[in-house]
Backbone as CSV, one residue per row, in Angstrom:
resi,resn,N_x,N_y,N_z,CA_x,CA_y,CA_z,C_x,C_y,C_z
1,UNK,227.810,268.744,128.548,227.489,269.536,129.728,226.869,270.852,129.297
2,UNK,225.519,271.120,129.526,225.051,272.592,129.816,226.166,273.956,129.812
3,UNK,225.912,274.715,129.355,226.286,276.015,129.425,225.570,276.798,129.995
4,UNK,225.932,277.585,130.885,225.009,278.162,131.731,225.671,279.292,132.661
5,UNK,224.946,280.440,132.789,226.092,281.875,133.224,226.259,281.321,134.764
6,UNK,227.549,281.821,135.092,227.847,281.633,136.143,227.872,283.164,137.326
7,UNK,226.567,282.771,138.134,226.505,284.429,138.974,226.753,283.654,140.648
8,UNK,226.240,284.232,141.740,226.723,283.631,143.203,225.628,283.175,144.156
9,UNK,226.066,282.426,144.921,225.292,281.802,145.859,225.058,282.135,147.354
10,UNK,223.813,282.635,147.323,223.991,282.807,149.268,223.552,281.761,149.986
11,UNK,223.801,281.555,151.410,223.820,280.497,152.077,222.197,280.080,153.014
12,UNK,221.562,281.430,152.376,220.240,281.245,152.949,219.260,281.358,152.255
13,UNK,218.032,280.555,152.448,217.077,280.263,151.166,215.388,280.928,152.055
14,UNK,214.787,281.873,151.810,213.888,282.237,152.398,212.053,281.924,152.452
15,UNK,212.096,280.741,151.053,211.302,279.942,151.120,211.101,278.700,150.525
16,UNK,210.787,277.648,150.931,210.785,276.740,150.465,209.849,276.023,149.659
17,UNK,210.486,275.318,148.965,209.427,274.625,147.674,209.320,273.108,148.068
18,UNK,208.465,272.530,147.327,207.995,271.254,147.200,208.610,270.192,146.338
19,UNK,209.271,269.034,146.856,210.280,268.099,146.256,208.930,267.374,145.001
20,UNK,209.448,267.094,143.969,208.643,266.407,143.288,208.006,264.944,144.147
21,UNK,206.964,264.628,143.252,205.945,263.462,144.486,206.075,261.979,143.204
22,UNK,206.314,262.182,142.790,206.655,260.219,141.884,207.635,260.294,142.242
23,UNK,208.236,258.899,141.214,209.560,258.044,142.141,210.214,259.224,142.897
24,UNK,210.437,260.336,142.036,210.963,261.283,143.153,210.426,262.675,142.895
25,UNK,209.940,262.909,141.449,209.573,263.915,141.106,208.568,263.869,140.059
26,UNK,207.888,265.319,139.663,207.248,265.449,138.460,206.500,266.552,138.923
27,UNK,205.904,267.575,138.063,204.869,268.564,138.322,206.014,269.798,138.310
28,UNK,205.131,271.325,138.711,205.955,272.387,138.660,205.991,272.993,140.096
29,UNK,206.724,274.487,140.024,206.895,274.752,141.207,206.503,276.527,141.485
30,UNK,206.212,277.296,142.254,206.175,278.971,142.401,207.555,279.346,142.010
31,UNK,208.206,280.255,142.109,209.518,280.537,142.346,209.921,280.676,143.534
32,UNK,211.021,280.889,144.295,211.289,280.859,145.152,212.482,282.123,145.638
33,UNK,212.429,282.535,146.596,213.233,283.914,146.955,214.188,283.239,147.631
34,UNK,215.545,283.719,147.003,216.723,283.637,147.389,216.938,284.934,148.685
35,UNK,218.161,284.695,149.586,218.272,284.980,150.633,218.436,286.752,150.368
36,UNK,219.003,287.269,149.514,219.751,288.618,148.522,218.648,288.677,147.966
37,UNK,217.718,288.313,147.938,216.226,288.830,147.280,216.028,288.246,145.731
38,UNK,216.469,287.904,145.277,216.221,287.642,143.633,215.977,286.610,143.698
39,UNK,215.138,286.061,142.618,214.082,285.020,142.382,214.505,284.167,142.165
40,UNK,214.128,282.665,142.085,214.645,281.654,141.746,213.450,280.717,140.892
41,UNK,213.453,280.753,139.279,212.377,280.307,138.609,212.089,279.342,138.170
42,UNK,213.551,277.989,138.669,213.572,276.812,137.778,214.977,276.708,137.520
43,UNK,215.003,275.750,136.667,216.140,275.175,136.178,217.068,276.453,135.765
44,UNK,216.605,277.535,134.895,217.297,278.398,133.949,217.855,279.983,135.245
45,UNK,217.294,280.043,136.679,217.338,280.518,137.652,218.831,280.739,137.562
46,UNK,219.234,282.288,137.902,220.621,282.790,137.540,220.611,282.811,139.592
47,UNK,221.823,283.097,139.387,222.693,283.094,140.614,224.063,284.569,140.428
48,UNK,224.225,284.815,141.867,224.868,285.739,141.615,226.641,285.407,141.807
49,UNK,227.929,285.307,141.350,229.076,285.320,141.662,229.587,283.918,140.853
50,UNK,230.924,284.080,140.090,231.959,283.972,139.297,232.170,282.682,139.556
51,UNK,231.801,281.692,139.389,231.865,280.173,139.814,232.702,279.280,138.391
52,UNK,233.840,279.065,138.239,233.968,277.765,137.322,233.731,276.423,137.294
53,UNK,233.175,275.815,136.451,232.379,274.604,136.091,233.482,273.562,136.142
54,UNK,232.811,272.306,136.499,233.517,271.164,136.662,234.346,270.899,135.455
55,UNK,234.962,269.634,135.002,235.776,269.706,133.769,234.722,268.274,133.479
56,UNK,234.299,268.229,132.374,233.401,267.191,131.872,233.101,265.667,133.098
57,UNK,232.379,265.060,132.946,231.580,264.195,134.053,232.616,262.823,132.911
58,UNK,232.770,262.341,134.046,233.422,260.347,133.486,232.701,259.572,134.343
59,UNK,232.641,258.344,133.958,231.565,257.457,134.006,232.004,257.045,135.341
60,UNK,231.536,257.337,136.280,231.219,256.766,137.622,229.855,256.752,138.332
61,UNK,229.563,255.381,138.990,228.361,255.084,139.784,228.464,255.009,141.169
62,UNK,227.468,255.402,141.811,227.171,254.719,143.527,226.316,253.808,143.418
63,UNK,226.046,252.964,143.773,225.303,251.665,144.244,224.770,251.491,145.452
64,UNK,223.975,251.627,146.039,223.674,251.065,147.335,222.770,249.458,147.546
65,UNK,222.954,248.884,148.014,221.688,247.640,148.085,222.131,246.947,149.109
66,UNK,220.773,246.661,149.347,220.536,245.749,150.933,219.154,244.527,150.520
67,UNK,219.556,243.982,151.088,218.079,242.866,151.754,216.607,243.118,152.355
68,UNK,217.167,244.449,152.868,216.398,244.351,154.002,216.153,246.270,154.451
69,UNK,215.346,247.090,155.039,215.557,248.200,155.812,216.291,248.034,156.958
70,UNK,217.033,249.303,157.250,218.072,249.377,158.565,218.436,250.443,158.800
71,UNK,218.029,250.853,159.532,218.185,252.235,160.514,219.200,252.420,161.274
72,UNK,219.882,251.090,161.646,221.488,251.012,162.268,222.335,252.235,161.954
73,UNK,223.399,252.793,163.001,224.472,253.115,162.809,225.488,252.955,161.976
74,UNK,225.687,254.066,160.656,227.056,253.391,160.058,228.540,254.533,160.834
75,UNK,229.538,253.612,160.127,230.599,254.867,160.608,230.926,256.155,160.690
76,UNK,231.067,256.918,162.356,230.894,258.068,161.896,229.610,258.565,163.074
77,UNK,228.713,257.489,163.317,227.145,258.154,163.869,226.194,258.044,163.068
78,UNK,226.778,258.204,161.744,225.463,258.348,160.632,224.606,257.753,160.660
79,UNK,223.229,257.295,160.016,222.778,256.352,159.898,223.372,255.651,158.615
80,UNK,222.938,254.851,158.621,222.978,253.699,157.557,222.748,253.922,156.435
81,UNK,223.070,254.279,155.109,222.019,254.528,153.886,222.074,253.211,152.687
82,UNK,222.465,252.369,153.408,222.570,250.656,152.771,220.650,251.013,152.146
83,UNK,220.691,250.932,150.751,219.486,250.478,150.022,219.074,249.430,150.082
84,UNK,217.716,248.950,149.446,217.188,247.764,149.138,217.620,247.291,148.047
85,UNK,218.154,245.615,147.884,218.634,245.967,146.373,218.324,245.923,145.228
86,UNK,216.678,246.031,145.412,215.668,246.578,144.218,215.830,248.149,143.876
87,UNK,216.890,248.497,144.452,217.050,250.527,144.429,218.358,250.645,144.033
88,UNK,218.666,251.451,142.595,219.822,251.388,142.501,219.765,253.173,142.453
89,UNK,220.942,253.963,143.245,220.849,255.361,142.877,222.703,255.090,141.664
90,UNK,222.787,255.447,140.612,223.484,255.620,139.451,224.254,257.334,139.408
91,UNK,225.226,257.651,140.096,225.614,258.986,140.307,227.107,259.241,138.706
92,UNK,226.354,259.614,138.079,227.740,259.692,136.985,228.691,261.007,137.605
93,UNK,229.271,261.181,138.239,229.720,262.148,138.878,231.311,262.794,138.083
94,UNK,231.205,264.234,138.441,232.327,264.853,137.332,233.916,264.615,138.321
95,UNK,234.752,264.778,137.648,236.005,264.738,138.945,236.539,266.130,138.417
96,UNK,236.199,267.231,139.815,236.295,268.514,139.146,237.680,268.707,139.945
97,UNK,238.564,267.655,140.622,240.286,268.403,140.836,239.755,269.463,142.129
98,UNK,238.848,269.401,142.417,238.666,270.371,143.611,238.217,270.020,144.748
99,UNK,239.121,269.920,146.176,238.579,268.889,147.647,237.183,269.528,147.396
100,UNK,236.870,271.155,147.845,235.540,271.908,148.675,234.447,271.006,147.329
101,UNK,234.776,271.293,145.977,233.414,270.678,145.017,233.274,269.862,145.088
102,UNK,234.404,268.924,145.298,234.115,267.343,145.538,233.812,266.833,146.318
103,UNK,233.770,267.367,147.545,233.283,267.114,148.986,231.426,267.462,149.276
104,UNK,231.612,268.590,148.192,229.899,269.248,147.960,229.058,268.122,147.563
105,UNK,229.978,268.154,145.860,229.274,266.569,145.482,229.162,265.064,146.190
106,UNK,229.687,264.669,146.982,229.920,263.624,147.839,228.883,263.726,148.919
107,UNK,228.868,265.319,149.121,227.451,265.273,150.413,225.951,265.087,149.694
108,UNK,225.812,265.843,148.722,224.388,265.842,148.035,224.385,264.008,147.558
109,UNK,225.540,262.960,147.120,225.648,261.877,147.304,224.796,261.346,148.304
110,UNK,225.278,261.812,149.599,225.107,261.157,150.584,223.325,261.566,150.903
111,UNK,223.046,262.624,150.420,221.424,263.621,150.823,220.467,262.331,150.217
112,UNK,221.114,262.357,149.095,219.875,261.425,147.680,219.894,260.122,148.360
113,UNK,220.906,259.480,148.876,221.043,258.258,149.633,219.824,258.653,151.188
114,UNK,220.107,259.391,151.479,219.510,259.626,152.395,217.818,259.503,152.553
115,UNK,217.323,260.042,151.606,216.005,260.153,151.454,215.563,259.261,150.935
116,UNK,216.036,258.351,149.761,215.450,257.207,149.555,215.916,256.111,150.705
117,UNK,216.450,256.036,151.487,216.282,255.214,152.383,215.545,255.593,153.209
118,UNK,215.118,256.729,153.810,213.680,257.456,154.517,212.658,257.224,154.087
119,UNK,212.342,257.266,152.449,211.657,256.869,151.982,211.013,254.849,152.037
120,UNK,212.333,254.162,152.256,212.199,252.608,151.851,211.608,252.374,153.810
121,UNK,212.452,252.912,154.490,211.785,252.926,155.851,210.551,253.593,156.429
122,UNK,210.002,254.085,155.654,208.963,254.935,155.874,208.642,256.204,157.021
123,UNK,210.361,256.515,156.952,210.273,257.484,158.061,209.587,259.288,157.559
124,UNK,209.804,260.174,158.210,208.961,261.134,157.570,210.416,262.720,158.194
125,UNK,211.069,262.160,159.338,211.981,262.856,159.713,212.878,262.075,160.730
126,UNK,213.918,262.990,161.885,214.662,262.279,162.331,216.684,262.329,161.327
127,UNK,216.950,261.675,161.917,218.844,261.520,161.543,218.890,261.302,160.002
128,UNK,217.938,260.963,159.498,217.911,260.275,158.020,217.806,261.870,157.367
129,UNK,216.880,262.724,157.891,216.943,263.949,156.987,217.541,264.798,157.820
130,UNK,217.762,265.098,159.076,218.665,265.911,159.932,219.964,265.971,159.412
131,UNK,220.728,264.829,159.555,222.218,264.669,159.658,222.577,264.798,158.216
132,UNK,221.523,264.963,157.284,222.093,265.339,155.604,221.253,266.834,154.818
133,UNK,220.197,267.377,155.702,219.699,268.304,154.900,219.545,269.650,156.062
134,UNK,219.657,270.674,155.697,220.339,272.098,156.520,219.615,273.756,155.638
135,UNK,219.162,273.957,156.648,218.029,276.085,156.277,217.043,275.274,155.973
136,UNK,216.374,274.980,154.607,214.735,274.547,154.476,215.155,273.236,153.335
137,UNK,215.891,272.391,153.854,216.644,271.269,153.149,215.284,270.622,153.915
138,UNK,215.894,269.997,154.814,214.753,269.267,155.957,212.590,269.727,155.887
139,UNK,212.647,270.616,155.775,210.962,271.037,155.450,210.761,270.266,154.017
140,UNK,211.460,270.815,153.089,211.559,270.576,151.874,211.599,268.475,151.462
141,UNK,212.023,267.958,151.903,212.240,266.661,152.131,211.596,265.705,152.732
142,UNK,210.963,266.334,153.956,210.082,265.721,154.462,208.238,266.289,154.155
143,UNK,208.763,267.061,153.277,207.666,267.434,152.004,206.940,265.744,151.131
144,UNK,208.131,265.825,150.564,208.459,264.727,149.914,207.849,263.330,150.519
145,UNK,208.626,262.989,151.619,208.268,261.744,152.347,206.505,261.384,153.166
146,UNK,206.642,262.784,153.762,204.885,262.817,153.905,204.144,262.451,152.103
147,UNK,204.406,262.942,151.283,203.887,261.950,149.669,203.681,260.843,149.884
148,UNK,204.542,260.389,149.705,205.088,258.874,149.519,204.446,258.245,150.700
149,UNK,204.553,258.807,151.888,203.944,258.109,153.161,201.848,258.321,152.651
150,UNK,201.355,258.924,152.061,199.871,259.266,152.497,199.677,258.365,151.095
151,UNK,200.450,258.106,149.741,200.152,257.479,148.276,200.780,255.950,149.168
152,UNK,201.597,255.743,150.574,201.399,254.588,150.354,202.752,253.288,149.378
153,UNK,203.131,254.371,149.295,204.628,253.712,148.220,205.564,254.270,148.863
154,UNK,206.640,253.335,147.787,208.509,253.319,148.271,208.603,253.795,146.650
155,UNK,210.153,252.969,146.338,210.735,253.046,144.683,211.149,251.887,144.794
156,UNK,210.927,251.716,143.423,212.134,250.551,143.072,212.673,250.938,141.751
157,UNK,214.040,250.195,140.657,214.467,250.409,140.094,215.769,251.188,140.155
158,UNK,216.316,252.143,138.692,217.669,253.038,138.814,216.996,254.497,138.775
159,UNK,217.557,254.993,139.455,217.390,256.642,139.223,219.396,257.013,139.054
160,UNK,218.544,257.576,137.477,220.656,258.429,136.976,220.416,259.668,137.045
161,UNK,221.738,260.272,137.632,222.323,261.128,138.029,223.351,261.943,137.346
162,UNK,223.546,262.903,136.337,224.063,263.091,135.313,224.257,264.749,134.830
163,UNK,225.272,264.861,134.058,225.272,266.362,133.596,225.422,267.521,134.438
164,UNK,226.702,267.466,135.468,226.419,267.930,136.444,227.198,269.603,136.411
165,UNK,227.095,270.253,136.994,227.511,271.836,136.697,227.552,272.183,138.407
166,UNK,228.472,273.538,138.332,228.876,274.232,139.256,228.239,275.678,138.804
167,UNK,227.638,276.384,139.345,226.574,277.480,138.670,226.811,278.909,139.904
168,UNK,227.312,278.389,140.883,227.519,279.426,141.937,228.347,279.142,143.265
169,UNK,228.319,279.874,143.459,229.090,279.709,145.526,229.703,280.462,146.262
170,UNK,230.025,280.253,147.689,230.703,281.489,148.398,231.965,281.943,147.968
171,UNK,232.102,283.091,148.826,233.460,282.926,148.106,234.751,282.478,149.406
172,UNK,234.242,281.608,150.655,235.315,280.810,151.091,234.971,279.404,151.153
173,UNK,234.416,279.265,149.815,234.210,277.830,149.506,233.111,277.002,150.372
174,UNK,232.228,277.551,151.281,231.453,276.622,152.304,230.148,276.277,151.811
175,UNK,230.179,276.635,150.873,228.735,276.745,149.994,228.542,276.747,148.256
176,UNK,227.995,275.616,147.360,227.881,275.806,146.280,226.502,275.886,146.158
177,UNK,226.190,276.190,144.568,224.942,275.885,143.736,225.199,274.654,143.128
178,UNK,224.524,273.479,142.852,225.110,272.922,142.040,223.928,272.355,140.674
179,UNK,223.986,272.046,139.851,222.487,271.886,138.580,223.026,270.456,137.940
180,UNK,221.678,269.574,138.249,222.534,268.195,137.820,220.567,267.886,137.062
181,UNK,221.256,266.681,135.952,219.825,265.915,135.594,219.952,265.154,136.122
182,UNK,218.239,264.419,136.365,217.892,262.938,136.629,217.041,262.270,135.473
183,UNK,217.440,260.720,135.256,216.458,260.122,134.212,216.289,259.085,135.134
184,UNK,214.667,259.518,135.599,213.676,258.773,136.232,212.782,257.685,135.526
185,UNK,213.388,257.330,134.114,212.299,256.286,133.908,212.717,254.954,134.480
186,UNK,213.605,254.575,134.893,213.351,253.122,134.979,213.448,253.297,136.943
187,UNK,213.000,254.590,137.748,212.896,254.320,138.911,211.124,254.366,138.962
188,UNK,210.575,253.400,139.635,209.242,253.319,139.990,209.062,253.871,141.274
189,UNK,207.470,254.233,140.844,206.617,253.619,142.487,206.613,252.358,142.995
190,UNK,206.314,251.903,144.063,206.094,250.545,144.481,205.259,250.837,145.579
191,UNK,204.066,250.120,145.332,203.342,249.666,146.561,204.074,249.279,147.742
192,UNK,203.969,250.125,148.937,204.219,249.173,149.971,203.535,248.251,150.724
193,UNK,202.191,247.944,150.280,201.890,247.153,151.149,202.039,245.803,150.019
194,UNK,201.738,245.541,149.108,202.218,244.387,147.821,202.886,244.381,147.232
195,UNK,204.015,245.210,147.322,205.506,244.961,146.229,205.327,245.122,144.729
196,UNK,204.442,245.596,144.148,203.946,245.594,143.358,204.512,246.849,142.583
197,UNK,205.393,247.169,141.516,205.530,248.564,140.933,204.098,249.423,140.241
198,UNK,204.329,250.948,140.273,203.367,251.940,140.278,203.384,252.101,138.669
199,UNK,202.427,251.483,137.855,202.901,252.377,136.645,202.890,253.971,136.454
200,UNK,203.470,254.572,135.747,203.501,255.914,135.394,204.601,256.308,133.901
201,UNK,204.092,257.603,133.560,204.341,257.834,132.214,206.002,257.687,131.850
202,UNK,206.223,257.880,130.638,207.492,257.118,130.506,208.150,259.061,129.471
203,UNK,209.272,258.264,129.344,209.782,259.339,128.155,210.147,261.219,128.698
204,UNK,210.073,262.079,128.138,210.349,263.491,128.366,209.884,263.240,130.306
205,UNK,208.634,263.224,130.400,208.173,263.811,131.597,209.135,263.063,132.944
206,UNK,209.816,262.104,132.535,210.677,261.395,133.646,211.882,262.025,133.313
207,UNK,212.323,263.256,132.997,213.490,263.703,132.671,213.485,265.076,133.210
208,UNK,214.417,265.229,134.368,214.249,266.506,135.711,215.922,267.442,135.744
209,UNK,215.648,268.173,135.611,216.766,269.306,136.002,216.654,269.385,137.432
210,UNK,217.642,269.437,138.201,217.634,269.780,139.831,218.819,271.302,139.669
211,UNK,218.631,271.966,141.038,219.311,272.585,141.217,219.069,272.658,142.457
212,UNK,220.900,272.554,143.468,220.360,272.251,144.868,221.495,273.243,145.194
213,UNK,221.207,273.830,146.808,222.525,274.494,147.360,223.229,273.324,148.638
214,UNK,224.168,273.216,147.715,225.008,272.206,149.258,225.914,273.240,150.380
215,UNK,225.547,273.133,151.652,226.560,274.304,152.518,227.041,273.187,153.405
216,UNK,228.415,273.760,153.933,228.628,273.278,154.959,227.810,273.654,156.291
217,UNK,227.851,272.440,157.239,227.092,272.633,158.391,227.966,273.114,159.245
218,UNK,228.173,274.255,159.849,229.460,274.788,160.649,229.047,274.081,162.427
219,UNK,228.164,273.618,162.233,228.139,272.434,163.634,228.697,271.522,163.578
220,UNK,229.375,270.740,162.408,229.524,269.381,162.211,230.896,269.650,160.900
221,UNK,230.271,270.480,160.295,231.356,270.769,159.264,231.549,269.767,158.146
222,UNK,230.086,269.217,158.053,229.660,268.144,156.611,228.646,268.879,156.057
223,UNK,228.995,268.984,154.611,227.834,269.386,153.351,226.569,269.118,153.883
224,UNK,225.893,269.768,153.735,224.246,269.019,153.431,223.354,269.823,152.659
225,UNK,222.540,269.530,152.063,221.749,269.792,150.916,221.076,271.002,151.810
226,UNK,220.876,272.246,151.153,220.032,273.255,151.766,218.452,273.967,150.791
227,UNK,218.623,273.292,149.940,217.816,274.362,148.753,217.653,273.351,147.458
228,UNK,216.452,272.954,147.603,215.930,272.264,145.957,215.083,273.094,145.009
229,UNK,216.137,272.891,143.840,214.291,273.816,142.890,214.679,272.816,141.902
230,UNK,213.486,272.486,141.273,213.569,271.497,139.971,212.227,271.810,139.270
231,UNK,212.518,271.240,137.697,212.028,271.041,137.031,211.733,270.012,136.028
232,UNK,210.384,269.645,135.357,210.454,268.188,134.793,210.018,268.231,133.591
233,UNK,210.593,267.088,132.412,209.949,267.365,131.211,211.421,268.519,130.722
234,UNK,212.627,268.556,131.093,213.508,269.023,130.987,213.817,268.905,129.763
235,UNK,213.802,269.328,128.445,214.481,268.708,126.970,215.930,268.818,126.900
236,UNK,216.737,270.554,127.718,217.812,270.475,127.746,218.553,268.643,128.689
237,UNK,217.955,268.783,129.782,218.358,267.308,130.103,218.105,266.127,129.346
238,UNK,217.085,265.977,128.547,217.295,264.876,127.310,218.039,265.059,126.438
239,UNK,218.748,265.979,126.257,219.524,265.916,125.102,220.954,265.796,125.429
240,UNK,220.970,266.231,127.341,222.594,265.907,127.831,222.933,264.079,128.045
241,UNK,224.401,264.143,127.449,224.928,262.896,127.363,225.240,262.425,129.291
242,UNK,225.161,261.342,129.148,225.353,260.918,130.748,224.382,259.801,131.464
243,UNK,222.900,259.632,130.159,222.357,258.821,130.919,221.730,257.924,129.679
C-alpha cells in the first residue's frame, strides 16, 4: 500500500474534470480546484485533515454478469447493475474495521458498477448516474459515457481494483477521499455494433491511479461518488501488489 500524507477533505468540488475515454481511462487532466481553494494535480494531490489509512487490502472480488442489458429495478429502487458476463469489475477491497469507510467503499463499489452498466446500455444519464454520483460526480460521468456513446463502444473483459488508501475526510465521517489503482489491461473496447474487441496499448499506460471523493447524499443518506481526478501510466501503481 502507498504511503501518502494524510491532510482533509471538503465536500464540495468547484470544477470538474474529464473521466478517462478507453475501457475507462487514459490521457491527462488540468488541475482542478478544491472547494477551500487548493489545487488538485493528480494522483500525488494533498488534501487537507488527519485521516488514518485502511489496514492492508485481502483478497476480495465483486463480480457482476448477466446475459443480457437490464435497466430493471433491483432492491431498494435502484437500478439494476447486473453486468454482461463478458464484464468482470475485480474490487480487491481493504477491510478497514470501520462501518462510515466501509460503507464509502461499498458506495464507490456500487458508482463503478454503475457506469459500466450505463455504459453496456448505452445510456448517457438518468438513475444509472443520478442514484450513484453527487456535486460534479454526474457531469463528470456522463463526460465519460457521451465517449463511449460518439467512439461507438462498450467494454469487455476484467478491470482490477486495488491498493486502496484513505487520504482524507470530514470530520463527522459523511465524506472521504479515497486513492485506489486500476489495471486496465485485460478490460477492452468493444464495438457495439459487431462485438468485436478494440485493440489498444498494453503494459504501463493501462495502469491508473484514481482518486475519488465519496459523500453521503443527505437526501437519501447513500455514498455516492462526488469528485474524480486520475492519472495514467501510474508506475507507483505498477509496482503496488493487488493486481
Amino acid at each position: 500500500m502507498r504511503s501518502k500524507p494524510a491532510k482533509m477533505l471538503m465536500t464540495a468540488v468547484a470544477v470538474a474534470v474529464v473521466l478517462p475515454v478507453t475501457a475507462c481511462g487514459g490521457g491527462s487532466q488540468p488541475p482542478a480546484k478544491l472547494s477551500n481553494g487548493a489545487s488538485s494535480t493528480g494522483a500525488s494531490a494533498a488534501t487537507t485533515s488527519a485521516i488514518a489509512s485502511p489496514t492492508p487490502a485481502t483478497a476480495s472480488s465483486s463480480t457482476s454478469a448477466s446475459t443480457a442489458p437490464s435497466t430493471s429495478a433491483a432492491a431498494g429502487g435502484l437500478p439494476d447493475l447486473t453486468l454482461p458476463s463478458d464484464v468482470t469489475l475485480q474490487f480487491n477491497l481493504p477491510k478497514t474495521g470501520d462501518p462510515a469507510k466501509d460503507a464509502a467503499l461499498q458506495g464507490l463499489v456500487q458508482a463503478e458498477e454503475a457506469k459500466y452498466k450505463a455504459t453496456e446500455t448505452g445510456l448517457i444519464n438518468g438513475p444509472l448516474v443520478d442514484d450513484f454520483y453527487i456535486v460534479d460526480g454526474p457531469r463528470m460521468v456522463e463526460q465519460y459515457l457521451v465517449r463511449k456513446q460518439q467512439a461507438g463502444t462498450t467494454v469487455t473483459g476484467t478491470n482490477v481494483y486495488y491498493d486502496w488508501t484513505f487520504t482524507g475526510g470530514s470530520a463527522d465521517h459523511t465524506a472521504y477521499q479515497i486513492t485506489y489503482c486500476e489495471d486496465q489491461n485485460k478490460l477492452l473496447g468493444k464495438n457495439r455494433a459487431t462485438g468485436q474487441a478494440v485493440p489498444q496499448s498494453s503494459g504501463l499506460a493501462q495502469i491508473l491511479s484514481f482518486k475519488v471523493n465519496m459523500i453521503v447524499d443527505k437526501k437519501d443518506g447513500r455514498w455516492k461518488a462526488g469528485y474524480y481526478d486520475w492519472k495514467s501510466g501510474d508506475v507507483t501503481c505498477q509496482a503496488a501488489e493487488g493486481h
